[in-house]
MARPAKE-495963 format. One record per atom (N, C-alpha, C, O): residue number from 1; x, y negated, z. Coordinates in steps of 0.001 Angstrom, whole numbers. Example, Ala and Ser with C-alpha at 12.3 -4.5 7.8 and 13.67 -1.06 7.14 Angstrom:
residues 2
resi c1 c2 c3
1 13190 5690 7800
1 12300 4500 7800
1 13200 3300 7800
1 14236 3319 8465
2 12850 2250 7080
2 13670 1060 7140
2 12900 -30 7870
2 13409 -1138 8039
end
This chain:
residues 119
resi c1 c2 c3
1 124008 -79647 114527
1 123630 -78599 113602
1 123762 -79134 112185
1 123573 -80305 111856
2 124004 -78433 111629
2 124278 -78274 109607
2 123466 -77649 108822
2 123135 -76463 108799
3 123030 -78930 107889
3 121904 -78499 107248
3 123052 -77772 106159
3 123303 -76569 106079
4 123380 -78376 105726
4 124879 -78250 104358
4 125156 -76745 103858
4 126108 -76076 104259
5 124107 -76261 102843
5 124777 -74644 102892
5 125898 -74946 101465
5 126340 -76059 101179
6 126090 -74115 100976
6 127061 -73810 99657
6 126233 -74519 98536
6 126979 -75247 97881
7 125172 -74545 98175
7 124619 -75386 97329
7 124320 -76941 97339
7 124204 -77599 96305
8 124209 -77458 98617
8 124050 -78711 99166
8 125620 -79492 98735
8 125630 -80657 98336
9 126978 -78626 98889
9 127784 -78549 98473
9 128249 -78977 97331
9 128742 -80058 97012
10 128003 -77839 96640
10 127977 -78372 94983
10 127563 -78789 94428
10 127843 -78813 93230
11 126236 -79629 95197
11 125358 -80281 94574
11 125925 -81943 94474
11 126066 -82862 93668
12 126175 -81511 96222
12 127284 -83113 96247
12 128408 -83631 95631
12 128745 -84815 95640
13 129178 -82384 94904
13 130583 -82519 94422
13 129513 -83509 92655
13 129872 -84404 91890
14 128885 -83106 92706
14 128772 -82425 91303
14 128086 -84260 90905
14 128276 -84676 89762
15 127250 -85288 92055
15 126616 -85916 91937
15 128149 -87152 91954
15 128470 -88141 91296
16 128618 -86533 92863
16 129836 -87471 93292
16 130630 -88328 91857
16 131197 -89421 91837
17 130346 -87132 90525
17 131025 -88098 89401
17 130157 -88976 88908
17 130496 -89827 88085
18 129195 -88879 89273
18 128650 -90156 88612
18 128026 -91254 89469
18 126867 -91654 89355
19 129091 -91769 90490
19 129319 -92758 91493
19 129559 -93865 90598
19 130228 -93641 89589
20 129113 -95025 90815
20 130072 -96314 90060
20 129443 -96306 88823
20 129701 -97312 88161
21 128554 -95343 88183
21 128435 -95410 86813
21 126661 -95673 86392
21 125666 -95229 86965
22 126730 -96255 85599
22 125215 -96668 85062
22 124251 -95358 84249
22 124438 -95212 83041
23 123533 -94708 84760
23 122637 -93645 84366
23 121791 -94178 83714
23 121397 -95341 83808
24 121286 -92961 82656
24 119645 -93195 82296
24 119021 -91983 83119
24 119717 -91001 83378
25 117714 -92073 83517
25 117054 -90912 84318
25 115755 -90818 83632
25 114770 -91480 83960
26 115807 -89678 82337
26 114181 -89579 81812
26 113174 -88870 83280
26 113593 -88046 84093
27 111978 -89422 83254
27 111136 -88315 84478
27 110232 -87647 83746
27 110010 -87897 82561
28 109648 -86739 84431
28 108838 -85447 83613
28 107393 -86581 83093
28 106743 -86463 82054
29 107244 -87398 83936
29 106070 -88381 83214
29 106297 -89232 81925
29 105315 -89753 81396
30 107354 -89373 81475
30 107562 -89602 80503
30 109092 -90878 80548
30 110154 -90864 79927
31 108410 -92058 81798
31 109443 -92594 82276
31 111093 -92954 82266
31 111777 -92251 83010
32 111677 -93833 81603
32 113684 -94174 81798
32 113502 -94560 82844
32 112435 -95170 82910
33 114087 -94506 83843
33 114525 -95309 84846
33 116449 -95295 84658
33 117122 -94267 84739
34 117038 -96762 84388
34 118026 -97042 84705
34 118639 -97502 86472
34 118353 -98509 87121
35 119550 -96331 86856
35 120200 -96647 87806
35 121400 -96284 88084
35 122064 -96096 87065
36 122169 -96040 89428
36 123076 -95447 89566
36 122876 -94173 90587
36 121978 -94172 91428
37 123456 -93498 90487
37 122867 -91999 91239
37 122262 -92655 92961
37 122173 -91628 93633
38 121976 -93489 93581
38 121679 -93468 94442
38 120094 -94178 94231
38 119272 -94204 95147
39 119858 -94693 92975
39 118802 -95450 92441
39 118557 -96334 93436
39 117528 -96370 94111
40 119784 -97265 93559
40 119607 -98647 94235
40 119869 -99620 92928
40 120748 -99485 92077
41 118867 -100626 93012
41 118846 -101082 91903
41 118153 -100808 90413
41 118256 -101220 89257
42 117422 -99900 91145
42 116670 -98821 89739
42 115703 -99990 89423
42 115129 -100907 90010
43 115871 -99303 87789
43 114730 -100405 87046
43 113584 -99688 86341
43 113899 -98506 86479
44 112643 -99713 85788
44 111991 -98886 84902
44 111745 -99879 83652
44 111302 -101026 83603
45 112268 -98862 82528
45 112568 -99678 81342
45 110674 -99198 80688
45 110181 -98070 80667
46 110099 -100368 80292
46 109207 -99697 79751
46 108949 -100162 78488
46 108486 -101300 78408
47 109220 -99298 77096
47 109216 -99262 75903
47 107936 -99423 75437
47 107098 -98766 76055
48 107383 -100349 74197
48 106361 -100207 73735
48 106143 -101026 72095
48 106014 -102236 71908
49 106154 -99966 71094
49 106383 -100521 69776
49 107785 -101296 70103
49 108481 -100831 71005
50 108252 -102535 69356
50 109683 -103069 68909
50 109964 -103576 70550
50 111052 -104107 70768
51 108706 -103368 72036
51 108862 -104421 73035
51 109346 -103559 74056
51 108953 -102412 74270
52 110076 -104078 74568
52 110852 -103548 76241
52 110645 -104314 76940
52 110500 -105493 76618
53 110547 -103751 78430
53 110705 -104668 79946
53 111569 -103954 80671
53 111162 -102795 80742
54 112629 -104119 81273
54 112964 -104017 82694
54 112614 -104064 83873
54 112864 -105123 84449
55 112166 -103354 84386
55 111261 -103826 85571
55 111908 -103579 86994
55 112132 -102420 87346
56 112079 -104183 87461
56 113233 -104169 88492
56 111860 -103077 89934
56 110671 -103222 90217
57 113295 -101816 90555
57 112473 -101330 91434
57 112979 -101147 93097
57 112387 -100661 94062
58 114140 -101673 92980
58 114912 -101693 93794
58 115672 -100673 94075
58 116522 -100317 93259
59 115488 -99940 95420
59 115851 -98690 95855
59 114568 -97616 95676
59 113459 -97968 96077
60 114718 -96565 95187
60 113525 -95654 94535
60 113717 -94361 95069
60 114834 -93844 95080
61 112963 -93941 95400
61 113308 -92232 95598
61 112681 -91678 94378
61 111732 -92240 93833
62 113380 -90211 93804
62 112418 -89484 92951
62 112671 -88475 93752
62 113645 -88398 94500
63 111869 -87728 93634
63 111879 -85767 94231
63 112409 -85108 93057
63 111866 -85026 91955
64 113702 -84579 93470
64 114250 -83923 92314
64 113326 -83104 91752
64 113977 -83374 90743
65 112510 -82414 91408
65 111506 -81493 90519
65 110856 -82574 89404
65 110328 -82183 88363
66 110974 -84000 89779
66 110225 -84735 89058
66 111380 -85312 87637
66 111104 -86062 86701
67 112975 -84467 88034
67 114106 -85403 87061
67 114388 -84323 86130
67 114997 -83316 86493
68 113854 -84538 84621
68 114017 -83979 83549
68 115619 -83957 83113
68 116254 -82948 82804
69 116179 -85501 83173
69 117538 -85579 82500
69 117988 -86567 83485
69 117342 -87411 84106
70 119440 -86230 83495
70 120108 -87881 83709
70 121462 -87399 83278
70 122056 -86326 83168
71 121733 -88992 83039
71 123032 -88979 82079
71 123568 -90051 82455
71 122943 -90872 83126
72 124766 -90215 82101
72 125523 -91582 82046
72 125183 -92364 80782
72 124771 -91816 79759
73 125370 -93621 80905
73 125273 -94887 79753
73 126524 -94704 79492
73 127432 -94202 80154
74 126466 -95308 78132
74 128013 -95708 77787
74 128422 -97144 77398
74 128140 -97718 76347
75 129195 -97656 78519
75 128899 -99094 79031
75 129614 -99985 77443
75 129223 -101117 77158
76 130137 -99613 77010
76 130575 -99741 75697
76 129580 -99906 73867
76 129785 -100624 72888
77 128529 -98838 74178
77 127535 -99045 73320
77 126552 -100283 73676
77 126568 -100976 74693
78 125606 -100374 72441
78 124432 -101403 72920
78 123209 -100112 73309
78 122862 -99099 72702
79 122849 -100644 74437
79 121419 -99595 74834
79 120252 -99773 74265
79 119386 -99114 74841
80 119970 -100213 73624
80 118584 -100624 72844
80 119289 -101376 71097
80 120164 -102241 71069
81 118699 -100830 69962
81 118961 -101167 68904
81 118263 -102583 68794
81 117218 -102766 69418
82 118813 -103597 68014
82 119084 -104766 67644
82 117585 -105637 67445
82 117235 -106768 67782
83 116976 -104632 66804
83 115481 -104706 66475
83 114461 -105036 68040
83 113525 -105824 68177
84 114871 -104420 68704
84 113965 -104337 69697
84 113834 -105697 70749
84 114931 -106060 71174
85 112881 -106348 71140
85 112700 -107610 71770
85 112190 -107327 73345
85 111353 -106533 73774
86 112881 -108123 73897
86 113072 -108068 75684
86 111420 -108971 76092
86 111077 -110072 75662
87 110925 -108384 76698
87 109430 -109784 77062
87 109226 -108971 78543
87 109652 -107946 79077
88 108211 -110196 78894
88 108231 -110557 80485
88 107122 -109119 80828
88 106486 -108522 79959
89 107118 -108824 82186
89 106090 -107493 82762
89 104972 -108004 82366
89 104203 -107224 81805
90 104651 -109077 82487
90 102968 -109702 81687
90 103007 -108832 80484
90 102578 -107706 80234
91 103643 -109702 79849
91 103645 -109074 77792
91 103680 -107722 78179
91 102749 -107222 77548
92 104368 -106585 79043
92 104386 -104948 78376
92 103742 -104502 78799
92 103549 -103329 78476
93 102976 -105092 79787
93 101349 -104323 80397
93 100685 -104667 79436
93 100155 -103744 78816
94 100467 -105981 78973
94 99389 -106207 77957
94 99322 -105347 76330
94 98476 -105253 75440
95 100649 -104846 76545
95 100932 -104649 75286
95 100656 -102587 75666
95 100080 -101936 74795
96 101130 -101884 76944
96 100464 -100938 77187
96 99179 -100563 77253
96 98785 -99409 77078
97 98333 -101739 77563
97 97116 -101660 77584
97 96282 -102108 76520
97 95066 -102222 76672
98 96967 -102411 75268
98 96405 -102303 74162
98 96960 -101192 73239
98 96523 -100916 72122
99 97687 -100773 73692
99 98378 -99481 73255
99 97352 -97888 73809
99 96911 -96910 73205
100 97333 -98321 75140
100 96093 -97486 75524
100 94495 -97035 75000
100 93747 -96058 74964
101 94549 -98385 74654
101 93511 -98505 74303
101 93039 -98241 72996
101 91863 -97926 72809
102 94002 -98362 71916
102 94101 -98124 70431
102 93892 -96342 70771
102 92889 -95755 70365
103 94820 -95740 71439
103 94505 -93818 71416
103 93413 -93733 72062
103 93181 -92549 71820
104 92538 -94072 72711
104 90832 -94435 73408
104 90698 -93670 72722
104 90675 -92440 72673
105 90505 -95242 71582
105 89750 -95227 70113
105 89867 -94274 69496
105 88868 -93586 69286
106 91098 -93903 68997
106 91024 -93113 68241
106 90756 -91693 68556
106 90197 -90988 67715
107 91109 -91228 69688
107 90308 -90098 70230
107 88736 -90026 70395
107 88151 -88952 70258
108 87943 -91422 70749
108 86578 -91183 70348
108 86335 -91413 69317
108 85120 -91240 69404
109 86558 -91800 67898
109 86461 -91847 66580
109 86847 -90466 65844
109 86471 -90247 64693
110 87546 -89639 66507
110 87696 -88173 66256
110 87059 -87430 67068
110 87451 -86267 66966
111 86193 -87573 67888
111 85307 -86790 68554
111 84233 -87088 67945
111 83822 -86000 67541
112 83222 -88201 67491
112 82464 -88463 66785
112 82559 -87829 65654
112 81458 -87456 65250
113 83926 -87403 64603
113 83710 -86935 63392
113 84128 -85403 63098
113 84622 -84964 62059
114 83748 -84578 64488
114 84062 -83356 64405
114 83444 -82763 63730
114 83907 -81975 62904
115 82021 -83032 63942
115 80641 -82498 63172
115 81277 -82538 61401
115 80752 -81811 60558
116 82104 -83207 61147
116 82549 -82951 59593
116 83806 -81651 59396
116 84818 -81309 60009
117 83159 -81258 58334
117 84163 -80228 58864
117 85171 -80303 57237
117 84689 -80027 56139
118 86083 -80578 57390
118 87249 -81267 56349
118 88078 -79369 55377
118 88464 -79118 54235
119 87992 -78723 56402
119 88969 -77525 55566
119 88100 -77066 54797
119 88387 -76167 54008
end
């Protein structure tokens, strides 16, 4: 039996060009994941101020409802501007979690000063 209707179809033609080629995949959580359409080898790039990690994920499933964009790289450009510094999964947790922690703050430092009323 055949699952395969007319859309399964064109869905396959359509995935088929970007075989061989290096994707970016934004997810609705906010998330890059670099892979290739089968996301073997998928990484999750995680950005924070001038710091990036790569985080290696192997083979990944996403549920398509969860894939905002994907695109091809262009193996020719640089993917990250010049400025930006590569550090280990230690450094970009630490550095998320002081990142986290700074909007805490500042969301309870603006809940505390509602009672002022500025307009």
């Amino acid at each position: 039996m055949s699952w395969a209707g007319p859309e399964d179809l064109y869905l396959s033609t359509s995935l088929a060009s970007y075989l061989d080629r290096k994707l970016l995949i934004l997810l609705r959580d906010g998330r890059k994941l670099l892979a290739n359409a089968v996301l073997e080898g998928a990484c999750d790039r995680v950005i924070v101020g001038d710091l990036y990690c790569d985080i290696p994920l192997g083979l990944y499933v996403i549920r398509g409802e969860n894939v905002v964009l994907i695109g091809e790289l262009d193996a020719e450009k640089e993917e990250l501007p010049p400025h930006m510094t590569e550090v280990s999964v230690a450094e970009i947790r630490r550095a998320q979690k002081a990142e986290r922690e700074a909007t805490d703050l500042k969301g309870t430092m603006r809940k505390r000063m509602e009672f002022l009323d500025f307009d």
